[in-house]
C-alpha positions in Angstrom: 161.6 18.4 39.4 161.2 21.8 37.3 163.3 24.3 38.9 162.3 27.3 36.7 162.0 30.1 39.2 160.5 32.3 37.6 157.0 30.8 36.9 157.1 31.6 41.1 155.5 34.4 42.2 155.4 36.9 45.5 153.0 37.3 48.3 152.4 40.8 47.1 151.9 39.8 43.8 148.8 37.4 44.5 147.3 39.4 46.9 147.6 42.6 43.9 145.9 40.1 41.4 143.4 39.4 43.8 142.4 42.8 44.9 142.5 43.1 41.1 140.3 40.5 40.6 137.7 41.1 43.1 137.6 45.1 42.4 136.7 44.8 39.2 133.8 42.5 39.7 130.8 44.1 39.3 128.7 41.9 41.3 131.2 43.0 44.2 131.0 46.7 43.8 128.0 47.3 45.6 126.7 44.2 48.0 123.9 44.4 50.2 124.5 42.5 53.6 122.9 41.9 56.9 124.1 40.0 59.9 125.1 40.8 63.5 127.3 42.9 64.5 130.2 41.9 66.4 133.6 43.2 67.9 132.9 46.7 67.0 135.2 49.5 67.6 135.2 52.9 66.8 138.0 54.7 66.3 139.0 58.1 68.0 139.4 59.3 64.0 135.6 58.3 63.9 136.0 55.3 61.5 134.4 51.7 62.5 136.0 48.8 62.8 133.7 45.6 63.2 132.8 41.9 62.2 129.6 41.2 60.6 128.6 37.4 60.8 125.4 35.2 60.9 124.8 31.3 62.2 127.9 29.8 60.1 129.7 32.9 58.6 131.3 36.1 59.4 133.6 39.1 57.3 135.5 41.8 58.8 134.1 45.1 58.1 135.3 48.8 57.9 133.2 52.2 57.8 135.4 55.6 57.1 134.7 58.3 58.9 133.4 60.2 55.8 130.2 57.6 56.0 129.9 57.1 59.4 128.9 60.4 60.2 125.5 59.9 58.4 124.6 57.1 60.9 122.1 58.4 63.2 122.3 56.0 65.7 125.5 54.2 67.6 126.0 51.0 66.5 126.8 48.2 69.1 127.5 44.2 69.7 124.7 42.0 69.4 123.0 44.5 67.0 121.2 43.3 63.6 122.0 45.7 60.9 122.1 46.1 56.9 124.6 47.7 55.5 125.7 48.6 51.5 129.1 48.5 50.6 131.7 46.9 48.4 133.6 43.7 48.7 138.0 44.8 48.1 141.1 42.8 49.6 143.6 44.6 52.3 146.6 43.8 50.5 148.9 43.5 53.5 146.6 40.9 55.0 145.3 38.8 52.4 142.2 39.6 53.6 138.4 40.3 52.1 136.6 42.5 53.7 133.7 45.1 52.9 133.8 48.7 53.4 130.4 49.9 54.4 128.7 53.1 52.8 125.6 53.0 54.5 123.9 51.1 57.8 121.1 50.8 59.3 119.5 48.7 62.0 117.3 45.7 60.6 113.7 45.6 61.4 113.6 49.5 63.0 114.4 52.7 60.7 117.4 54.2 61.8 115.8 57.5 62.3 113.7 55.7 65.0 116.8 54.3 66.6 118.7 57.2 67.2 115.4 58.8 68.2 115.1 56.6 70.9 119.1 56.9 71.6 119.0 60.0 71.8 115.9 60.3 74.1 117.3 57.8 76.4 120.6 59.8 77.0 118.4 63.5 77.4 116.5 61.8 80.0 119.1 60.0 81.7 121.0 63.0 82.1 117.4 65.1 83.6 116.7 67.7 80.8 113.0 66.4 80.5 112.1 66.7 84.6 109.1 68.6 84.9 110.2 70.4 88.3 112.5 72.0 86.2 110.2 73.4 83.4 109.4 77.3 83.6 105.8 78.6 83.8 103.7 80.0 80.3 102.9 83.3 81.2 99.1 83.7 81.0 99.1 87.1 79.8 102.2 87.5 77.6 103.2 90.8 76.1 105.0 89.6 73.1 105.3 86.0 71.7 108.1 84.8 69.6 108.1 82.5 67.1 110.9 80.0 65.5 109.4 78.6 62.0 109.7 78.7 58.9 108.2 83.0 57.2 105.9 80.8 54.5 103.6 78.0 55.1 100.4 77.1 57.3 102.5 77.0 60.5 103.1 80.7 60.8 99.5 81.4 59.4 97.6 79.8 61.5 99.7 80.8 64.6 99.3 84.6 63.9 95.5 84.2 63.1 94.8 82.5 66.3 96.3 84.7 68.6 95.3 88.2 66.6 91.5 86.1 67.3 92.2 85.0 71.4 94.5 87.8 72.4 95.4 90.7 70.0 96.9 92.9 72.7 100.1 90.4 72.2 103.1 91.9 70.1 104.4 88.7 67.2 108.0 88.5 66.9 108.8 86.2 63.7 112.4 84.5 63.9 112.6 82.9 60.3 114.3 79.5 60.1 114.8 76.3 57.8 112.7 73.5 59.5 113.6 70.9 57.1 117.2 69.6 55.6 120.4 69.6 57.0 121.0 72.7 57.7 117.6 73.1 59.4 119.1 72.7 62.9 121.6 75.1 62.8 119.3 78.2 61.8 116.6 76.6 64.7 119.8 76.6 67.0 121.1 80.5 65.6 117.2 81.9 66.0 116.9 80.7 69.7 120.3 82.4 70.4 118.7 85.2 68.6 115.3 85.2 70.6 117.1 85.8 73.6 117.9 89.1 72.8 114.1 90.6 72.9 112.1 91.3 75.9 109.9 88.5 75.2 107.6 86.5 77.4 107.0 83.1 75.3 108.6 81.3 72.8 107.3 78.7 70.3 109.7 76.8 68.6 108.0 74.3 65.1 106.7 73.8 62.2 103.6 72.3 60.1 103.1 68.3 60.1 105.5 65.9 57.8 107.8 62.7 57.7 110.3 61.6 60.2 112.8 63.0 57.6 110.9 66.2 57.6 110.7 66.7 61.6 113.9 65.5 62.2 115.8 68.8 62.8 113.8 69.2 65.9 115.0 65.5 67.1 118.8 66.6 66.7 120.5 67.0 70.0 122.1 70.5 69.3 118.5 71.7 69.0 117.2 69.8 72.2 120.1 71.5 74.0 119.7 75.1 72.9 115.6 74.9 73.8 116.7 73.1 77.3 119.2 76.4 78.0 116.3 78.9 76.5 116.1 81.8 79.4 112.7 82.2 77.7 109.4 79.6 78.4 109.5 77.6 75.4 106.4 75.7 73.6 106.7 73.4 71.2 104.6 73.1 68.3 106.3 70.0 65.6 103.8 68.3 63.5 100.3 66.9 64.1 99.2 65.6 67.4 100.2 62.4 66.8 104.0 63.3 65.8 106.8 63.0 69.3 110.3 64.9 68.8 112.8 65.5 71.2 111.8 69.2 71.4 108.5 68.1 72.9 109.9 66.2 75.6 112.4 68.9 76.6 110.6 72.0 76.1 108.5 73.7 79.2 105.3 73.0 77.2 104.3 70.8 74.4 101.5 71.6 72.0 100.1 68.7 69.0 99.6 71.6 66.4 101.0 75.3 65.9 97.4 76.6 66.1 97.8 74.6 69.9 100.7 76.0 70.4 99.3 79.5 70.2 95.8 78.4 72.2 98.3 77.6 75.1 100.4 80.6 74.6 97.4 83.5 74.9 94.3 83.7 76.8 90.8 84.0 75.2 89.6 87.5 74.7 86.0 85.9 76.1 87.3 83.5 78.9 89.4 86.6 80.1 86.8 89.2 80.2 84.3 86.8 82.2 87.2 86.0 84.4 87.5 90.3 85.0 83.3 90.0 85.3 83.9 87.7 88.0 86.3 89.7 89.8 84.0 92.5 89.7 81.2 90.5 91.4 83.5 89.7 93.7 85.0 92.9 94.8 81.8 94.4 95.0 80.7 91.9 97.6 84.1 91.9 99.6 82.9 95.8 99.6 79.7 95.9 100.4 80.2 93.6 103.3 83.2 95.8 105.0 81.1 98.8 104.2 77.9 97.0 106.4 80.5 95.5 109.0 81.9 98.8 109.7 78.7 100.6 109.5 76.9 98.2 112.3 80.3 98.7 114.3 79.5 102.6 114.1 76.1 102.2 115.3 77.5 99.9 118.0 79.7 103.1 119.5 77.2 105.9 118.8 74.6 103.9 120.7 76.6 103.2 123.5 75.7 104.2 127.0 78.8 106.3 127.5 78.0 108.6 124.3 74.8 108.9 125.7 76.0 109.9 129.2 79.7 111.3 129.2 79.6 112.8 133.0 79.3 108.8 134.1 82.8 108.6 132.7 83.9 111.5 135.1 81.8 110.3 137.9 83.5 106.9 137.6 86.6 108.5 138.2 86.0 110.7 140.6 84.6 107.9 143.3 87.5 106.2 142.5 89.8 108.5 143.2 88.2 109.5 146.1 88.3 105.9 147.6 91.5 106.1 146.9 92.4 108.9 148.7 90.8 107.5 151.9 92.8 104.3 151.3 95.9 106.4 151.5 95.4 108.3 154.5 93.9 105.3 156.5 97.8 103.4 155.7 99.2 106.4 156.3 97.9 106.6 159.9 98.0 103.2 160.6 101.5 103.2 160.0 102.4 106.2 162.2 100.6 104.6 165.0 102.2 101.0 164.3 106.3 102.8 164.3 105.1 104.8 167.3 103.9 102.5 169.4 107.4 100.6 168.1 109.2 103.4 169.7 107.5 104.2 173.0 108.2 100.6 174.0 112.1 100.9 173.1 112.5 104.0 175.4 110.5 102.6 177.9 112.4 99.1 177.9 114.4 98.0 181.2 117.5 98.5 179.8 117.5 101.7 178.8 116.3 103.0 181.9 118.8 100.9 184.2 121.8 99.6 181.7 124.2 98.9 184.7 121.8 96.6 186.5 122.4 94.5 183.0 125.6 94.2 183.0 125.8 93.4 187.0 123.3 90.2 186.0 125.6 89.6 183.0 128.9 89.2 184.8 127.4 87.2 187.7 126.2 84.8 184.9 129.9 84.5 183.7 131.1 83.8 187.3 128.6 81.1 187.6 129.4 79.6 184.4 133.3 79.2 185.1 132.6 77.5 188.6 131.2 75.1 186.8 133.8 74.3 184.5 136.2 74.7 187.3 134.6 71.8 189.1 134.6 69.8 186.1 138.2 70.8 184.8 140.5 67.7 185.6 143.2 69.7 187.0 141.5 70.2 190.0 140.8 66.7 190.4 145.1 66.5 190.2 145.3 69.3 192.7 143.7 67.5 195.4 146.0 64.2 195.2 144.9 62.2 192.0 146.9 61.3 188.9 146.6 61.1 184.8 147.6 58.4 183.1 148.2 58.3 179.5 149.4 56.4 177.0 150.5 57.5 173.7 149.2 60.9 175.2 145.9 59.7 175.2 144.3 58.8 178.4 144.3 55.7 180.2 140.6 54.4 181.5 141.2 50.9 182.1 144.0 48.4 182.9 142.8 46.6 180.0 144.1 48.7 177.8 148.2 48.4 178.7 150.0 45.5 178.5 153.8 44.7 180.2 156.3 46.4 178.4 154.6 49.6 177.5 155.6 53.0 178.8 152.9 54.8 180.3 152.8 58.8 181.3 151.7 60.0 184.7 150.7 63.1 185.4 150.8 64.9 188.8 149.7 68.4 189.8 153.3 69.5 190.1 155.0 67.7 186.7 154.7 64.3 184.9 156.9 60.8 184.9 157.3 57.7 182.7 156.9 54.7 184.4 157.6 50.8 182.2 154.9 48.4 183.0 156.6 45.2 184.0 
C-alpha cells in the first residue's frame, strides 16, 4: 500500500478546483432554464431562495436581492418559470447551484403576471368599488391634466375641450409617462394637482406597449389616484388597452380625446339643454300666472264683493238671537233658584224645628225597647242562665262531653261547674 500523504488532498481543496472548474466554463456562464418552482423562500434581505426541478431532476437556486427587484410579479410553489443565470459551486456545501439574473413565468409575460397580481390585491383590499368613486362634475371650471407637455395626448385633449367647452381654464402638470422613473413624476404631479382649485383631473397618456403603459400599472401610482381629493379620469392608451389606473380611478375613458368628451359638456348639447329650460319655465309661468288670475276672478265675482252689507246683516241677526238666548237662560234660571228657595223657607222644619226633634227622640226610645227585649241580659234577669264553654256559648248538650268545664252565668255573677 502507497502511503505517500501528500498526493491526498482536502475537502476545501476539491470543492475550490471545482468551483474553479465550473466558473470558468463558458457554456456555464450564462444557462437558460425552466422547471417548477419549488420550496421557495424569500428572505427578509429580499434575496430568493428556491429549488427549480422538472419530472426526474431538480437544482437549488438563489436570486440576490440586486435582481430580484426587477421581477414584477411574486413568485410561488407550483409556478412554471424561466430563468437566466450561471451555474457556480457553494464551496462550503459541495453544492451546484444557479444564481438567477432574470425570471419570468413560462407561457404568460411577466408584465401580465404582476398585472393581474397586482389587480387582484387592489381589489381585494376595495380601492376599485364603485360606491366609493366621486362624481365628474358636469360643468367644471378648471381641468387638470397629468401627461406628458409634447405628444398627441395633450394635443388632442386641449383641442377637444377649447371645441365642447372653452369656458374651462387647462391646468398642464408635465410628467414622464414612460421609463422608470415615469411613476414617480405621475405620483409627484398628483401631490402637486392638489394644490389648485380644480374640479377634474385626468391622469394618461397616448397608446403604446405594455412596457410603455406600465407606469400607470405600478401600485404607487394606483394608490396616489385612489387618495386623489380631486375626481380623477383616466385616459392610458387606446380603447382596447386596461391599466390599473382605469380600474381605480372615478372614471375611465379609452382615449385622451374620451377623456376630455367625458370631462366637459358640449357647447351645443348645453345650450339646447338651457333652450329647454326656458320652454319650461315659461310654461311653469304662464300656468301660475292663469291659476292665480282665475282665482282673482273667483273672489271679485263673489256674492259678498258684490253685496258687503249681507256680511253685517249676517252678524247682526246673529247677535241678536243671541241676545234673546241670553236673557231667556238668564230668566229661566232666576225663576228655577227662586222657586228652589220659596220651598226651603216654607219647608216643615223650618217653621216647627221642635216638633222634629220630639218625633226624633221618640224614634230613639222606640228603637232601644226593642233591643232591650232582645238583649240576653234580660232574659238572665228574669231567672234563666248562660252557658259557655270556652267563653263561647253553649246551644246544645251535644256539644260538651264529661270532663269539660263549663261557665254559667247568672244575673248576679257566674260559676264553673265540671261535667261528670
Amino acid at each position: 500500500m502507497n502511503n505517500d500523504i501528500n498526493k491526498y488532498i482536502s475537502v476545501t481543496q476539491l470543492n475550490k478546483y471545482i468551483k474553479y472548474k465550473i466558473d470558468n466554463d463558458t457554456n456555464l456562464n450564462i444557462v437558460f432554464l425552466k422547471g417548477e418552482i419549488s420550496n421557495f423562500k424569500a428572505h427578509t434581505r429580499g434575496h430568493f431562495y428556491f429549488t427549480l426541478k422538472d419530472e426526474t431532476s431538480r437544482i437549488n437556486a438563489i436570486m440576490f436581492s440586486s435582481n430580484t427587484k426587477n421581477v414584477l410579479f411574486n413568485p410561488q410553489d407550483g409556478m412554471k418559470v424561466l430563468v437566466t443565470g450561471r451555474i457556480s459551486v457553494f464551496e462550503s456545501t459541495g453544492q451546484y447551484q444557479i444564481y438567477v439574473e432574470e425570471m419570468q413565468e413560462d407561457g404568460i409575460g411577466a408584465l401580465y403576471v404582476a398585472f393581474e397580481q397586482l389587480k387582484k390585491k387592489l381589489e381585494q383590499e376595495g380601492l376599485f368599488r364603485q360606491e366609493i368613486k366621486k362624481q365628474i362634475p358636469k360643468i367644471p371650471r378648471r381641468v387638470g391634466v397629468i401627461t406628458a407637455p409634447t405628444g398627441a395626448a395633450i394635443r388632442d385633449i386641449i383641442s377637444t375641450i377649447k371645441r365642447r367647452w372653452p369656458l374651462t381654464e387647462i391646468y398642464l402638470f408635465p410628467a414622464l409617462v414612460q421609463g422608470e422613473m415615469a411613476k414617480d413624476t405621475i405620483v409627484a404631479q398628483i401631490k402637486h394637482a392638489q394644490q389648485f382649485d380644480l374640479d377634474t383631473l385626468i391622469v394618461g397618456r397616448g397608446g403604446g406597449s405594455i412596457e410603455d403603459l406600465w407606469p400607470f400599472n405600478e401600485e404607487i401610482v394606483a394608490r396616489e389616484i385612489y387618495n386623489c381629493r380631486i375626481p380623477v379620469i383616466s385616459a392610458v392608451g387606446h380603447e382596447i388597452d386596461f391599466t390599473i389606473s382605469d380600474f381605480v380611478s372615478d372614471l375611465r375613458a379609452p382615449t385622451p380625446t374620451g377623456a376630455a368628451e367625458m370631462a366637459v359638456p358640449q357647447k351645443q348639447d348645453v345650450q339646447n339643454y338651457l333652450y329647454q329650460i326656458d320652454i319650461r319655465l315659461n310654461k311653469v309661468i304662464n300656468n301660475m300666472i292663469n291659476l292665480n288670475h282665475e282665482k282673482l276672478n273667483k273672489i271679485t265675482t263673489n256674492y259678498i264683493f258684490k253685496n258687503p252689507i249681507s256680511i253685517y246683516e249676517k252678524k247682526e241677526l246673529f247677535y241678536d238671537t243671541t241676545i234673546d238666548k241670553l236673557k231667556y237662560t238668564m230668566n229661566n234660571l232666576l225663576n228655577i233658584n227662586n222657586n228652589k228657595y220659596n220651598s226651603i223657607v216654607s219647608s216643615y222644619i223650618l217653621t216647627n224645628p221642635i216638633q222634629l226633634i220630639d218625633n226624633k227622640i221618640n224614634k230613639f226610645e222606640i228603637i232601644v225597647s226593642k233591643l232591650e227585649t232582645l238583649s240576653p241580659l234580660l232574659t238572665i234577669k228574669r231567672g234563666y242562665t248562660l252557658t259557655k264553654l270556652n267563653n263561647k256559648v253553649i246551644t246544645s248538650s251535644k256539644k260538651v262531653k264529661k270532663g269539660d268545664t263549663i261557665e254559667i252565668e247568672f244575673s248576679d255573677g257566674t260559676i264553673n261547674s265540671k261535667v261528670i
